[in-house]
C-alpha positions as CSV (number, residue, x, y, z in Angstrom):
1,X,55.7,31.1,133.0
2,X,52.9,32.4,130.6
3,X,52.5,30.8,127.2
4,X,49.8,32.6,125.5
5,X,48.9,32.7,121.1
6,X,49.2,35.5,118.9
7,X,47.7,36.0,115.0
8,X,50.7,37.9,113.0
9,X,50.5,38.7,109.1
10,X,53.3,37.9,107.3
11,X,54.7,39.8,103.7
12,X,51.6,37.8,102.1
13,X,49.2,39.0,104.4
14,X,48.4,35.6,105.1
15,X,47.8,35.4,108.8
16,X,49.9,33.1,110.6
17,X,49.5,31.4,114.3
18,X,52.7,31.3,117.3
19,X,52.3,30.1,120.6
20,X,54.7,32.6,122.8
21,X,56.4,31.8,126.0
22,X,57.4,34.1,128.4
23,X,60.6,33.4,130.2
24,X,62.3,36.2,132.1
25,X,63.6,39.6,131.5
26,X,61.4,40.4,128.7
27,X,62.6,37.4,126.9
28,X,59.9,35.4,124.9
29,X,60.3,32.0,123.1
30,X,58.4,31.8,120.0
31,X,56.8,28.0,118.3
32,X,55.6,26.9,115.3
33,X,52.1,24.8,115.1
34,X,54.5,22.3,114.9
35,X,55.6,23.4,118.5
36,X,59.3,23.7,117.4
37,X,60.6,26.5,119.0
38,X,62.0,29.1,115.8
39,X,63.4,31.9,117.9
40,X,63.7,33.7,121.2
41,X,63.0,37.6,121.0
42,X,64.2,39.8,123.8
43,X,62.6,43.1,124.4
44,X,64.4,46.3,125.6
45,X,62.7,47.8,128.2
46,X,64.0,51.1,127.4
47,X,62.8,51.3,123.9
48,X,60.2,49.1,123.3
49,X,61.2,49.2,119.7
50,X,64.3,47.4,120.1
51,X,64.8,43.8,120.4
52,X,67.6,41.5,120.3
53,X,66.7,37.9,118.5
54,X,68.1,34.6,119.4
55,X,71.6,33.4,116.7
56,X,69.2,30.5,115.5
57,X,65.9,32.9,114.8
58,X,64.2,31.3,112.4
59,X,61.7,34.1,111.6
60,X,62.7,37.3,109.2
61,X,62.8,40.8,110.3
62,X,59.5,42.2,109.5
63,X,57.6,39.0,110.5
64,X,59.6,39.0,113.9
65,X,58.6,42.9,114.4
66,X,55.1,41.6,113.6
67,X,55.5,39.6,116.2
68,X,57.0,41.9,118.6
69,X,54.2,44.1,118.4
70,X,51.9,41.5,119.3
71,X,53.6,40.4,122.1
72,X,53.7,44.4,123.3
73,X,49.8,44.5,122.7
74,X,49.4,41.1,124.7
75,X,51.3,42.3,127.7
76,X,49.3,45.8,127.5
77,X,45.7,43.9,127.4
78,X,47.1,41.7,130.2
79,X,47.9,44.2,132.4
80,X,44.9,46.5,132.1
């Protein structure tokens, strides 16, 4: 499984750090510097802008599609 680190802005535009691990199905667990795990995102392979978050997310909307977009640009470096 891949675990790889992503730089998001959040509604401050302060950047914040996530440590992402990839488990299967386009389903990514997302941690805290703190290494607590705050949410699992799940990516619809159909339409990439669609994504289904775990019941105990811990991250708002626009900072989770923040996220999500990293995690898209991550997979599209990676597979270059």
């Amino acid at each position: 499984m891949e675990k790889f680190r992503i730089e998001v802005a959040d509604s401050r535009h302060f950047g914040q750090f996530f440590d992402i691990k990839a488990l299967d199905n386009e389903r990514f667990q997302i941690f805290n510097d703190q290494h607590e795990r705050i949410g699992t995102i799940e990516i619809d392979n159909d339409d990439r802008d669609h994504y289904r978050q775990s019941m105990d997310c811990k991250v708002d909307l626009p900072l989770l599609n923040s996220i999500r977009d990293s995690i898209l640009l991550h997979q599209e470096l990676v597979t270059k």
